[in-house]
N, C-alpha and C positions, 0 to 999 in steps of 0.2 A: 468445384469452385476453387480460387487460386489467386496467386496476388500476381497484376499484374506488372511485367516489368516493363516499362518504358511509359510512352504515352499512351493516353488510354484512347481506343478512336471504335466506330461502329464496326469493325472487326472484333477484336480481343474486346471490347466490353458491350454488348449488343442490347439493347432497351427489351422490355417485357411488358405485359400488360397485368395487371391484376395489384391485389393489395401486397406491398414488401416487408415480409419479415425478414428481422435477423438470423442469420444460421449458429452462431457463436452470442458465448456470454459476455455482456458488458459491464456489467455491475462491477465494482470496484471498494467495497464496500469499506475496506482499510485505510484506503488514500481519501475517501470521502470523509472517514469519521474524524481525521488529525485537521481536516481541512481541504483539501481537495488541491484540484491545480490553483486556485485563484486565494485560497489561505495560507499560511506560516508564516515564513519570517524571512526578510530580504536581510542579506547577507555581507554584500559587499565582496566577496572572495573565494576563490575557488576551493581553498581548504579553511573549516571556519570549525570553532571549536564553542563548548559552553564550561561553566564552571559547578561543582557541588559540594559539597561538603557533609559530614557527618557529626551528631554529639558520641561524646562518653558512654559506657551502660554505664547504668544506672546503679548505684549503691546505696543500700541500708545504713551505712557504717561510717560515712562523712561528716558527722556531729564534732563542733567545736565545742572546747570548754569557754566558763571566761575569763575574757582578758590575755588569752592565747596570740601567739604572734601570729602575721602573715602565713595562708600557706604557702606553699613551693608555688612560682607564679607558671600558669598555663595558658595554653592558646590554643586553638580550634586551626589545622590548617583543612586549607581546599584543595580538591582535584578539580583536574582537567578533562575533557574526553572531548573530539576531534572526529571530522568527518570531512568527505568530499562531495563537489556537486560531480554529477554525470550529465552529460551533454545529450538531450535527444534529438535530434533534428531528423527529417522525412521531409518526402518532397512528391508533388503528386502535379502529374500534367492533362489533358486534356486538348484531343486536336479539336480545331474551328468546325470542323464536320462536325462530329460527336456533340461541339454544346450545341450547332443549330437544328440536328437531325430527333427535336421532342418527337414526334411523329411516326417515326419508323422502327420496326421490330424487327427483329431476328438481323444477323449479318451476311454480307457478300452477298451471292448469289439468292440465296433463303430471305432478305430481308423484302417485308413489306411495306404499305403506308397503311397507318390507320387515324381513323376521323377525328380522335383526342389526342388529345398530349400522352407523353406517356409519364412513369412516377420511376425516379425523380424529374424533376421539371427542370432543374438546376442540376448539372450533373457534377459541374466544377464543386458548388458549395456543398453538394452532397458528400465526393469523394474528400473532400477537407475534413467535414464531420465527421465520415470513418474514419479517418488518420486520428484526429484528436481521441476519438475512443481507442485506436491502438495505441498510441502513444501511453495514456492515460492506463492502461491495462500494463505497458511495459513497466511505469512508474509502480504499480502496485507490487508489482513481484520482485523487482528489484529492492522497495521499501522492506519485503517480508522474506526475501533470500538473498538481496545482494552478497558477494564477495569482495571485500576492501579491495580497492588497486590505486594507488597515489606513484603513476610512473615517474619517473625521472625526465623521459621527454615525451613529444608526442607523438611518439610510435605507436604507444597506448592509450586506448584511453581512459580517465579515471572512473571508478567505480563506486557507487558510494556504499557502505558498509549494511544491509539488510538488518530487520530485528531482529533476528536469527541468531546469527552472528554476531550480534554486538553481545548477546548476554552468555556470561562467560560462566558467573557466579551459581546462580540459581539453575543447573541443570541437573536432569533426571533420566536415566534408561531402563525401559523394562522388555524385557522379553516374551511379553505380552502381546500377541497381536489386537490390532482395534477391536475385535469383538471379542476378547477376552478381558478387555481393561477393567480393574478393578476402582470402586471410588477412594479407595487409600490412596493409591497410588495417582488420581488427580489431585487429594486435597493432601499429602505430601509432600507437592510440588506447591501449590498454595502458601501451605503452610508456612515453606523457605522463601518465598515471595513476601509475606508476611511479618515474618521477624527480621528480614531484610528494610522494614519499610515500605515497599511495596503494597499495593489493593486496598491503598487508604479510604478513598474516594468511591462512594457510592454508586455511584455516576457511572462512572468511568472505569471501572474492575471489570478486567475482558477476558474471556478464553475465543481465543481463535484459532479454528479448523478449518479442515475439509469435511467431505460430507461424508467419507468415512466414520470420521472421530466426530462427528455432531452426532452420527448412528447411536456411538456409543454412550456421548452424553447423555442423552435421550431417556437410554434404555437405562442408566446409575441412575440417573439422579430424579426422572421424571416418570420413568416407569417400576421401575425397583424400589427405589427408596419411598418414593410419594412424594418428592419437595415442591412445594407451592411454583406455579412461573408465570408470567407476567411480559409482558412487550412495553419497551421504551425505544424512544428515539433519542440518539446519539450522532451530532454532527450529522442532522438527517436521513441518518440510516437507522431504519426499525430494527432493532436485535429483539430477540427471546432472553427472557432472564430466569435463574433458577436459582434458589436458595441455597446458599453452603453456610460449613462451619462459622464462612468468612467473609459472611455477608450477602448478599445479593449479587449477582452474576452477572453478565453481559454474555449470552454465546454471541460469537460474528463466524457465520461459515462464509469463506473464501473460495471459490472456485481455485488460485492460485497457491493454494498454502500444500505443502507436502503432505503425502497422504499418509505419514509417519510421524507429524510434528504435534504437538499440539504445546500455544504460544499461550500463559497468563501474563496480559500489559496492564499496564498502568497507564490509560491513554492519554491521563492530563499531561504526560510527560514528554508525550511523543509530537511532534510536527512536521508537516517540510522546510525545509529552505531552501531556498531561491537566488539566485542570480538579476538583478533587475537589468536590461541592456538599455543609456538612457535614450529615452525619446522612442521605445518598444513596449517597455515593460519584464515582467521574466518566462512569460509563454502567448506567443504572437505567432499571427502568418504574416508572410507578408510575398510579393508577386516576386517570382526571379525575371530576368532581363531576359526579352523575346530575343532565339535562335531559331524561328520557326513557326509556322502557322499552328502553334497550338498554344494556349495559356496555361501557365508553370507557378505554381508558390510552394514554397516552403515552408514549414513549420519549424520552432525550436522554440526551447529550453533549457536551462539549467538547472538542476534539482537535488537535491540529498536528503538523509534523513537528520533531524535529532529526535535521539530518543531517549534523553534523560540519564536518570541513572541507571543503568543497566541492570543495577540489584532491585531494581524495584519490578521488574521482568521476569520471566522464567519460563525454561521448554522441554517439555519430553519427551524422549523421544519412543515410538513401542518400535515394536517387531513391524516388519514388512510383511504383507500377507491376507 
């Protein structure tokens, strides 16, 4: 199986009979729980930024006497943090053979007729639906490893900064590979998420893997330790929960996530943002202009991440292995 390049006709994509499974994973389970393609926040601009802010610590020892003057006057300022949308646009064709040929199997020479229809019935709206789940799978992994890139012109194009990467603060490395991981060194990394702010929210306190490091959660925290766990649904997506120091858990394993990484979010914090194009919306098909006997649409979007304050996040990284 292979993607094909061009039009797709009863040659290169030949009809089957029987029930159709997927060969590959779709699930998206990260893009789903901030909101999906169809939630966050429209934008208005290609580079769009949010605001936050911080208090004081906290002191014992700021007691006025009385009748004491004014203290020294103070103010609280805000930060900034800034990101990019990334363009995804795909385009998928279909010859007039191929949509009316429901009927026939196998291609060229080899091809038959048979007395049903075959599945899909619709091959254009079919091949659309897969795009949109690539598309939507590009979005996730982008959201969980993008690389920032804000070109200059458009030679390039922009990229929007992954969770990965936006957290700067709260990192951790051990030379541990996943099945040597230690629960110190998960709750750690918690912990700095913690006193940062961060895993306030019941709710919404996540670690996100791969199925390596879910092994390993598994085996800390649910087969070693003994902590209680529990399923919730989160922006539609059922996670396992597990008890920590730091409250109750959210696992999310990712197909997409590094097999080295392992992400605690704060998901209230995090969303997409969108581009709206007027009189489309910010993720639409729509037909391209006939050059031929076959029907053409395109797909696109604009997209980026926010993902709050970046100390409210944290990642560690182990060993490869």
């Amino acid at each position: 199986m292979a993607t094909i390049t061009g039009i797709a006709t009863t040659y290169n994509c030949p009809n089957y009979v029987g029930e159709l499974f997927a060969a590959s994973p779709e699930d998206t389970p990260f893009l789903s729980a901030i909101g999906g393609l169809t939630g966050g926040e429209s934008v208005g601009s290609s580079v769009f930024t949010w605001e936050g802010y911080d208090l004081r610590d906290a002191d014992d020892s700021r007691q006025r006497t009385e009748g004491a003057d004014a203290t020294a006057l103070e103010a609280r300022a805000r930060f900034s943090a800034s990101n990019v949308l990334e363009i995804h646009q795909e385009a998928v064709a279909v010859s007039y053979t191929k949509l009316g040929a429901t009927r026939q199997v196998g291609s060229g020479a080899s091809a038959t007729q048979v007395t049903a229809g075959t599945v899909p019935a619709d091959e254009l709206a079919w091949q659309v639906e897969q795009k949109l789940k690539e598309v939507a799978r590009d979005i996730e992994k982008a959201f969980l490893t993008g690389v920032y890139s804000n070109p200059t012109t458009n030679a390039t194009p922009r990229k929007t900064r992954g969770l990965i990467n936006a957290i700067t603060t709260n990192t951790a490395t051990t030379t541990h590979k996943a099945g040597e991981l230690t629960e110190d060194e998960v709750l750690d990394l918690m912990q700095k998420v913690w006193t940062a702010g961060g895993m306030r929210e019941s709710e919404t306190r996540t670690v996100i893997v791969n199925a390596t490091l879910k092994r390993a959660l598994s085996r800390i925290f649910l087969k070693d330790a003994g902590y209680r766990h529990t399923d919730r649904n989160v922006g539609g997506v059922n996670l396992q929960t597990f008890e920590t120091d730091f409250g109750t858990c959210n696992i999310m394993l990712s197909a997409l996530m590094p097999v080295d990484k392992l992400v605690v979010a704060s998901l209230e914090q995090i969303k997409p943002a969108f581009l709206e194009v007027p009189g489309k919306g910010h993720l639409f098909a729509e037909p391209l202009s006939k050059t031929g006997a076959a029907e053409k649409v395109q797909l696109y979007c604009e997209t980026g991440l926010i993902y709050g304050n970046e100390k409210a996040h944290g990642v560690l990284t182990v060993a490869k292995g």
